[in-house]
Every structure is written in C-alpha cells, then in structure tokens.
HTML snippet that shows the backbone in 3Dmol.js (N, CA, C, O; Angstrom):
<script src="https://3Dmol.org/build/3Dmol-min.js"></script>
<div id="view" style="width:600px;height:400px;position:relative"></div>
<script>
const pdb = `
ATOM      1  N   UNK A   1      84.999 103.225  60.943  1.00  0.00           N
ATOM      2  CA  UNK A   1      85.161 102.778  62.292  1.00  0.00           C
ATOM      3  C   UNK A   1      84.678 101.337  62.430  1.00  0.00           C
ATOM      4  O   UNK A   1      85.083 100.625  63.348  1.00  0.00           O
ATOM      5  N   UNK A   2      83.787 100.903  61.488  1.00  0.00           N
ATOM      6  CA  UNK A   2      83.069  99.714  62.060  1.00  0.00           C
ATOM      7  C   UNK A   2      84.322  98.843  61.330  1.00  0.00           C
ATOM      8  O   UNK A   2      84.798  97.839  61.862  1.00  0.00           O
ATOM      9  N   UNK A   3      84.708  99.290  60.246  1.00  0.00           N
ATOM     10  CA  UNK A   3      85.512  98.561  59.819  1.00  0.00           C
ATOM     11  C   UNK A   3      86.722  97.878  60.452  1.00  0.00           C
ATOM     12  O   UNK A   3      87.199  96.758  60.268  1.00  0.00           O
ATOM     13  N   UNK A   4      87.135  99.054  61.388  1.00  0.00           N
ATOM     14  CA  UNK A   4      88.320  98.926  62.634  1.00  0.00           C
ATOM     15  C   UNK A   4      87.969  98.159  63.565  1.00  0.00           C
ATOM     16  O   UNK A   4      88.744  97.367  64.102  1.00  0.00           O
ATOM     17  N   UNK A   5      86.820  98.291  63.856  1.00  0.00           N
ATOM     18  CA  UNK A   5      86.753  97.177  65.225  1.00  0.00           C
ATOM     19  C   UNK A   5      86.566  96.024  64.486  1.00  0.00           C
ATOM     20  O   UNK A   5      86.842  95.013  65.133  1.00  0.00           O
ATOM     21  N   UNK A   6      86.050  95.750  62.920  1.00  0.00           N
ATOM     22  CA  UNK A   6      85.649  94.081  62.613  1.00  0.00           C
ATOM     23  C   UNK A   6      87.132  93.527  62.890  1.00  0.00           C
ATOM     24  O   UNK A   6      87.464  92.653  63.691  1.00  0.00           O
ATOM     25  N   UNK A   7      87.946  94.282  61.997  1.00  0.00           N
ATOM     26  CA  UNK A   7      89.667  93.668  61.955  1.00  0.00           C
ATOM     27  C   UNK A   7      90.267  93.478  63.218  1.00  0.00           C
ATOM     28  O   UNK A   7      91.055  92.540  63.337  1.00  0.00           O
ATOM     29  N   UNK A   8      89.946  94.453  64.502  1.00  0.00           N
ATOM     30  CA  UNK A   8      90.759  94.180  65.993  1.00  0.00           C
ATOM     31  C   UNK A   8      90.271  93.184  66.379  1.00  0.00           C
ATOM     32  O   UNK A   8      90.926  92.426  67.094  1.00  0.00           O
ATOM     33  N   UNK A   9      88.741  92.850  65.947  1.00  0.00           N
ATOM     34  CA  UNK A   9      87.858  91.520  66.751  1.00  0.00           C
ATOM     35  C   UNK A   9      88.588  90.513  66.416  1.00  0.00           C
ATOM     36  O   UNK A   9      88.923  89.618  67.193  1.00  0.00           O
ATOM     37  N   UNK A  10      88.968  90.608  64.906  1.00  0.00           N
ATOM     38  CA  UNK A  10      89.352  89.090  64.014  1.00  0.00           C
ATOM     39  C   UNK A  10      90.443  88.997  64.631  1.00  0.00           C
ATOM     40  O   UNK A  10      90.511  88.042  65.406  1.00  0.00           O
ATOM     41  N   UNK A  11      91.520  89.804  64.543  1.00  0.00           N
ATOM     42  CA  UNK A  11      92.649  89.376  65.291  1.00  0.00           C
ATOM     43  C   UNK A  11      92.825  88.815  67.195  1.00  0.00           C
ATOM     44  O   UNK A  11      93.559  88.041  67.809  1.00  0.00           O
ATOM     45  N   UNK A  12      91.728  89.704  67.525  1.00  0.00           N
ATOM     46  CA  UNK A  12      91.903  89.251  69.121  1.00  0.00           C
ATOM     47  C   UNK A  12      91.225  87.393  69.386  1.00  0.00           C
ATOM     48  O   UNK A  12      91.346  86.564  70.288  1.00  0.00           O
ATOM     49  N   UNK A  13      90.380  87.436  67.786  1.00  0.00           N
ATOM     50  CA  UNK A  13      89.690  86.098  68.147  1.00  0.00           C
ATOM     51  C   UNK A  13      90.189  84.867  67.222  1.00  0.00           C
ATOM     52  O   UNK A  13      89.745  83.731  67.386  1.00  0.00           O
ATOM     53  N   UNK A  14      90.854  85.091  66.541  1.00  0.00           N
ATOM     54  CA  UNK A  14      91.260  84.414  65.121  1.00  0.00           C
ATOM     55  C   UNK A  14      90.522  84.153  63.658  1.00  0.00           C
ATOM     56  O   UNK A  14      90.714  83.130  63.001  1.00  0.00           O
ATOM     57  N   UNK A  15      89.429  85.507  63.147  1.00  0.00           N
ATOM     58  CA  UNK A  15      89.247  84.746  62.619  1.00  0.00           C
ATOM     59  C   UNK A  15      89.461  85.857  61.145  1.00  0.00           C
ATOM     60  O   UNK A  15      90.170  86.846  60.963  1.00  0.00           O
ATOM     61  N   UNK A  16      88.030  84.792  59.889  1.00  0.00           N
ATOM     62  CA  UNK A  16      88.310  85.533  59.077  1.00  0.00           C
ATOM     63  C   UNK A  16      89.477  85.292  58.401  1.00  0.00           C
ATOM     64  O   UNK A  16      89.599  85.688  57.242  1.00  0.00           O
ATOM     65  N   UNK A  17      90.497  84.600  59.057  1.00  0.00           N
ATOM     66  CA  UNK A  17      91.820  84.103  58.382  1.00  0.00           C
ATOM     67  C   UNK A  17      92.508  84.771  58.724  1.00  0.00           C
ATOM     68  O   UNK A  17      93.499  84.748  57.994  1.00  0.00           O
ATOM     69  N   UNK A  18      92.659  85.979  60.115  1.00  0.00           N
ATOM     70  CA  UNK A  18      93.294  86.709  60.328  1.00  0.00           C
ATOM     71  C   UNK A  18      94.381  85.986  61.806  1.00  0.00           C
ATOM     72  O   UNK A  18      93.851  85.181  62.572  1.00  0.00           O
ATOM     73  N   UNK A  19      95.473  86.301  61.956  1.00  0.00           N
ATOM     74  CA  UNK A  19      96.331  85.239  63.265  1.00  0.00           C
ATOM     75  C   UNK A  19      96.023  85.468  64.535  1.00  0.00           C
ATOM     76  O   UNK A  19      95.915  86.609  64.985  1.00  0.00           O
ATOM     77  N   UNK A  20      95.887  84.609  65.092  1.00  0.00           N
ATOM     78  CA  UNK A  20      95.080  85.059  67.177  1.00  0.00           C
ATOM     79  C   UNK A  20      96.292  85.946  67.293  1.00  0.00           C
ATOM     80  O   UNK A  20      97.412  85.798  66.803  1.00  0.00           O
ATOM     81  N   UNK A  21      95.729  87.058  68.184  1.00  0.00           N
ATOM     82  CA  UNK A  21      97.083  87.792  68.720  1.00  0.00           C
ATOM     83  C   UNK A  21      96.615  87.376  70.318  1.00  0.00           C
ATOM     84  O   UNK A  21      95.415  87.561  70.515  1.00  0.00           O
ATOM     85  N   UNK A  22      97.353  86.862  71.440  1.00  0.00           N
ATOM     86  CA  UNK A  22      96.952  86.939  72.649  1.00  0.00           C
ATOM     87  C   UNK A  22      97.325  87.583  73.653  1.00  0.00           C
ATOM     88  O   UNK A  22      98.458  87.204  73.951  1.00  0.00           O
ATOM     89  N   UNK A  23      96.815  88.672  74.602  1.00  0.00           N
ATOM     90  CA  UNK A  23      97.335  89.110  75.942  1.00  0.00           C
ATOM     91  C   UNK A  23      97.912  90.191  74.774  1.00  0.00           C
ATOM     92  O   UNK A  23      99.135  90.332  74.792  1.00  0.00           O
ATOM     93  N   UNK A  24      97.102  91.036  73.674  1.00  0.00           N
ATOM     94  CA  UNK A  24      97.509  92.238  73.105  1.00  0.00           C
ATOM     95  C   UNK A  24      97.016  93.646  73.744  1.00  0.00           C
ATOM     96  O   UNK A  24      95.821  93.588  74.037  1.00  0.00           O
ATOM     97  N   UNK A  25      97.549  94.748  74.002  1.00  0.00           N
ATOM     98  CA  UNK A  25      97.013  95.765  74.509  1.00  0.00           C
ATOM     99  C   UNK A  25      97.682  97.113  73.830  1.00  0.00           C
ATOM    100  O   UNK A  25      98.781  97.151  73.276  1.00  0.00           O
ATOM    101  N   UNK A  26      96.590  98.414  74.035  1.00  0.00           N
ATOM    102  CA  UNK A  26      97.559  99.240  73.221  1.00  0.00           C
ATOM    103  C   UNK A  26      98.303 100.074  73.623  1.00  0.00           C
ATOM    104  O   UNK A  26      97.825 100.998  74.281  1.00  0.00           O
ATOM    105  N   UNK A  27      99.597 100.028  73.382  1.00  0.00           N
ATOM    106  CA  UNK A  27     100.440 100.789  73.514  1.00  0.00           C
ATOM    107  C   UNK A  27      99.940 101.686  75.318  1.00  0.00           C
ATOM    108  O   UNK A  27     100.265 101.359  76.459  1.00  0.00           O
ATOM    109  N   UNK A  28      99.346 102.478  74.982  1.00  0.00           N
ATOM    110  CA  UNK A  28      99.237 103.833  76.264  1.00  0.00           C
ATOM    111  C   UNK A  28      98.178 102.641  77.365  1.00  0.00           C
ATOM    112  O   UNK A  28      97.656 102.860  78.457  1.00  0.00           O
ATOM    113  N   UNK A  29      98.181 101.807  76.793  1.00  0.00           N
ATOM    114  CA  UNK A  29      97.513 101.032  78.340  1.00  0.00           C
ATOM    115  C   UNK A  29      98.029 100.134  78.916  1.00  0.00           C
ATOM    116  O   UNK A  29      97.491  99.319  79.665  1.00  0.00           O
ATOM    117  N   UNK A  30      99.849 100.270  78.403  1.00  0.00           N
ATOM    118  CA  UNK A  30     100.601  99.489  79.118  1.00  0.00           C
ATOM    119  C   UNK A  30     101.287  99.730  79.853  1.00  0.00           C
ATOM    120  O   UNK A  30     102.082 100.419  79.214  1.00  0.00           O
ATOM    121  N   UNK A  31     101.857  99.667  81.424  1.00  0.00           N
ATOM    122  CA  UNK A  31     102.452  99.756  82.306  1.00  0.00           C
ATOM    123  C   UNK A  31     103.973  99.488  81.994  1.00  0.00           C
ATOM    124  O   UNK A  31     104.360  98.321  81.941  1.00  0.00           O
ATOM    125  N   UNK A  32     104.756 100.420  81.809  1.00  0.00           N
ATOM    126  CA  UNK A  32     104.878 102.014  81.813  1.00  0.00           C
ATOM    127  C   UNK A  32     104.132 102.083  79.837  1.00  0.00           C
ATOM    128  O   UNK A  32     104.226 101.528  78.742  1.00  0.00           O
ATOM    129  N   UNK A  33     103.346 103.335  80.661  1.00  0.00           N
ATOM    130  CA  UNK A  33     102.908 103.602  78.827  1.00  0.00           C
ATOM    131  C   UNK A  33     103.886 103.918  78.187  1.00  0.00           C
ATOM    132  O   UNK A  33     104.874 104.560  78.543  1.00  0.00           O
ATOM    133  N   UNK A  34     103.528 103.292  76.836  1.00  0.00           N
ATOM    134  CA  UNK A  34     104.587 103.561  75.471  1.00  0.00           C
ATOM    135  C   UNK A  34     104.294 104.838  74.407  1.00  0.00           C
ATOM    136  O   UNK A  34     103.437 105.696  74.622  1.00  0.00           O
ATOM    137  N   UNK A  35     104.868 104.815  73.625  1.00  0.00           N
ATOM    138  CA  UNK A  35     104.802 105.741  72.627  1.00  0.00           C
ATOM    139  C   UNK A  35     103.943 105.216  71.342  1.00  0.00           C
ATOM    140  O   UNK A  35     103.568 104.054  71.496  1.00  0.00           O
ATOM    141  N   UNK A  36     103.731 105.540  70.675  1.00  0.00           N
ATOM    142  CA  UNK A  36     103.483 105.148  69.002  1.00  0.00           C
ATOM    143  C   UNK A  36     104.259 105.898  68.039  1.00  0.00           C
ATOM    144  O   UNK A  36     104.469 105.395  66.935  1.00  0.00           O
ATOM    145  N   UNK A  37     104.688 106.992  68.317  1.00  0.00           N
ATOM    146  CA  UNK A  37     105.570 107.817  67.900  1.00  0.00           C
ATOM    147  C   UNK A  37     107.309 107.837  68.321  1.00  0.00           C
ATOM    148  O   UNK A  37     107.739 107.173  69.264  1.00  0.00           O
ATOM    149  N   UNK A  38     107.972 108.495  67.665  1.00  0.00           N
ATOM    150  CA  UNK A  38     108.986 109.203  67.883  1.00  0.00           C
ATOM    151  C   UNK A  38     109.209 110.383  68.178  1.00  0.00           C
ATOM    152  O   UNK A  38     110.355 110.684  68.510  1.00  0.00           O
ATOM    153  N   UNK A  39     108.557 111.013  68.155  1.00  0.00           N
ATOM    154  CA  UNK A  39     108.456 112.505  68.720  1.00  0.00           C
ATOM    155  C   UNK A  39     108.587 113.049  69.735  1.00  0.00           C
ATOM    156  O   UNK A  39     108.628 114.256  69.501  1.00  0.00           O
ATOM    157  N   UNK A  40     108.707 112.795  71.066  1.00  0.00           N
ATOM    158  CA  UNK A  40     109.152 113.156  72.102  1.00  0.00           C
ATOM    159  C   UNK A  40     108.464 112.331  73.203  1.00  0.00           C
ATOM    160  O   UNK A  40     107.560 112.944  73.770  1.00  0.00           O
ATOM    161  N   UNK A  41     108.696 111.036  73.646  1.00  0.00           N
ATOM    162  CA  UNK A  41     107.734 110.783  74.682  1.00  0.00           C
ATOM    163  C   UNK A  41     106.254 110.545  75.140  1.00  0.00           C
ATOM    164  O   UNK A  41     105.551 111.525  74.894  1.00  0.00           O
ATOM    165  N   UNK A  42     105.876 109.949  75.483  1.00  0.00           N
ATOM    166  CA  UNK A  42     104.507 110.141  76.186  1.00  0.00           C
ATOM    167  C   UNK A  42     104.167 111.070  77.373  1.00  0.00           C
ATOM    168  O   UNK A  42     104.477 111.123  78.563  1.00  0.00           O
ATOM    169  N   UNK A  43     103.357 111.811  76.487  1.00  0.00           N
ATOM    170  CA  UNK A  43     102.646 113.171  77.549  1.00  0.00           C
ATOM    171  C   UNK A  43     102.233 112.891  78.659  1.00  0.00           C
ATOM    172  O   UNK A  43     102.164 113.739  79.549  1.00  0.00           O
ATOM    173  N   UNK A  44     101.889 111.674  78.814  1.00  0.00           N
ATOM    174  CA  UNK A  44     101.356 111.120  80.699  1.00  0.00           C
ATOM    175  C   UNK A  44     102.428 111.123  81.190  1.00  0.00           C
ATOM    176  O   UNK A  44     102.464 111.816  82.207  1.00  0.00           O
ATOM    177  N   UNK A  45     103.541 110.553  80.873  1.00  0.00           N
ATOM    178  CA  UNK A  45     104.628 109.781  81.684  1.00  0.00           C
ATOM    179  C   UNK A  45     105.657 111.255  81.935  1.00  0.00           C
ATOM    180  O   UNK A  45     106.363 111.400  82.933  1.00  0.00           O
ATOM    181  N   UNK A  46     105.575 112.037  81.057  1.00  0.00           N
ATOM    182  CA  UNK A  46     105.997 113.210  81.184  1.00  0.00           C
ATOM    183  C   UNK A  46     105.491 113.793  81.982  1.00  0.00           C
ATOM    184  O   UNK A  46     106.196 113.801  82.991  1.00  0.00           O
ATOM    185  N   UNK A  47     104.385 114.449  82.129  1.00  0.00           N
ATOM    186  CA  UNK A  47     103.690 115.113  82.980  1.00  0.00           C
ATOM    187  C   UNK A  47     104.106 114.932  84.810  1.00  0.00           C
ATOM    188  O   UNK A  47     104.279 115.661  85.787  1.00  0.00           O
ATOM    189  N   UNK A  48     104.120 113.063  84.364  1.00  0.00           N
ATOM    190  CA  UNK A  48     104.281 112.804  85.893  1.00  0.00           C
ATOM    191  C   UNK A  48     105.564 112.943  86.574  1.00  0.00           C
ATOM    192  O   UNK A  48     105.696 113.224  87.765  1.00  0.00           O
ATOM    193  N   UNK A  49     106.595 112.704  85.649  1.00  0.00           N
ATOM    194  CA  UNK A  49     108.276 112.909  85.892  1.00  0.00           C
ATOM    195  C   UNK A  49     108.312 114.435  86.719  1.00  0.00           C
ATOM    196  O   UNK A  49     108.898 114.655  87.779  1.00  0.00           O
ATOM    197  N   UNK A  50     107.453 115.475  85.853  1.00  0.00           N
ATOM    198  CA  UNK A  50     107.339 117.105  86.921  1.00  0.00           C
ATOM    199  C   UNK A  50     106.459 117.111  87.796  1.00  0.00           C
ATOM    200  O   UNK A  50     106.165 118.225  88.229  1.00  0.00           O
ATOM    201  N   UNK A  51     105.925 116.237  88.216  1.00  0.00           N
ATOM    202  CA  UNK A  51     105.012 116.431  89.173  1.00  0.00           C
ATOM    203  C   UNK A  51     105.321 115.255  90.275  1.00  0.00           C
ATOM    204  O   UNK A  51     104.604 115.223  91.275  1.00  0.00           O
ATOM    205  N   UNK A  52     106.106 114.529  90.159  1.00  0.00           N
ATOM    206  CA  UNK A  52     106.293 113.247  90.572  1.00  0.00           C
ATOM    207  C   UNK A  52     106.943 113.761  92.483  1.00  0.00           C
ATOM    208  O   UNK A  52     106.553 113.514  93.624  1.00  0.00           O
ATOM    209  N   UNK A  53     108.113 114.576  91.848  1.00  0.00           N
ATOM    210  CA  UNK A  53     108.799 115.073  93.344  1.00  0.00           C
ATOM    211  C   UNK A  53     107.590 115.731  94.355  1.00  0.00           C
ATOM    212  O   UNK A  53     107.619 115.365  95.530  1.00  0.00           O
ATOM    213  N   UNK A  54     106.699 116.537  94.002  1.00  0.00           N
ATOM    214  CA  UNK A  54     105.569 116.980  95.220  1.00  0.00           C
ATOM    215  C   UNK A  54     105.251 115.787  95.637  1.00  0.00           C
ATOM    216  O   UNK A  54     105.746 115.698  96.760  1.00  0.00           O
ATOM    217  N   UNK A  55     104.654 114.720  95.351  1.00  0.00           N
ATOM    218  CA  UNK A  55     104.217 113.969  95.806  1.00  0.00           C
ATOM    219  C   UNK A  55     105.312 112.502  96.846  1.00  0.00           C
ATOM    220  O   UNK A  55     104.902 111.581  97.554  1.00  0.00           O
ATOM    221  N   UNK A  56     106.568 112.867  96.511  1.00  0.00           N
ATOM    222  CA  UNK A  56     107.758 112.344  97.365  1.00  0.00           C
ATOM    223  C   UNK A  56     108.281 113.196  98.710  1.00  0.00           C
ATOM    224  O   UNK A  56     109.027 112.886  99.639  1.00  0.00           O
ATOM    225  N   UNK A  57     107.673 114.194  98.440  1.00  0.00           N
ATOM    226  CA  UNK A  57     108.481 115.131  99.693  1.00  0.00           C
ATOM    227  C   UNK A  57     107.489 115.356 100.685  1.00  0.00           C
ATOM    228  O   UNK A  57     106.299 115.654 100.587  1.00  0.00           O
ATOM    229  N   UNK A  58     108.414 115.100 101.905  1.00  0.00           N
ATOM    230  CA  UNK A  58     107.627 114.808 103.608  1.00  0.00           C
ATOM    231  C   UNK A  58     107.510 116.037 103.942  1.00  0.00           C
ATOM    232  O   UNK A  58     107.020 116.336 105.032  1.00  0.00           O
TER     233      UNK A  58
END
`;
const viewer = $3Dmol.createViewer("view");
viewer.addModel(pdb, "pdb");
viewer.setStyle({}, {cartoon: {color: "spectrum"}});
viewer.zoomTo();
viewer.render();
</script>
C-alpha cells in the first residue's frame, strides 16, 4: 500500500521522473461515475436508474 500511494503522489506531483498528471480523478468519483470494468455497469448508477422514478413522481 505504501508503495501505491508513493507512485499516485509522484504522478499527481511530477516527480521521481514520473509525468504530472493534472485535474486526475478516479474513475467512480466522476460525474456520471464510470466503470473500470466491462462487466455490467456501475452498481451506483444502476441502483439509481430503479430508484430514480419514486423520486420523480408528484
């Protein structure tokens, strides 16, 4: 783990010889969340598609 955050730091900051990435975020914390997979969707965005109509109807 420590290892994972040294490499996300280097990249979010440039260093180490690693390339600036800027305004990076992951995947499920982007508006509309994404996938990382192929497998069927994201389980949030799903969830909300069946639940979405209760919350539309007067």
């Amino acid at each position: 783990m420590k290892t994972q955050k040294t490499t996300i730091r280097d990249f979010l900051f440039g260093e180490n010889s690693r390339e600036k990435v800027d305004a990076w975020l992951p995947r499920w914390m982007k508006f509309p969340a994404e996938s990382y997979t192929t497998r069927g969707g994201f389980r949030t965005a799903d969830q909300w598609a069946r639940v979405q109509p209760l919350f539309m109807a007067e």
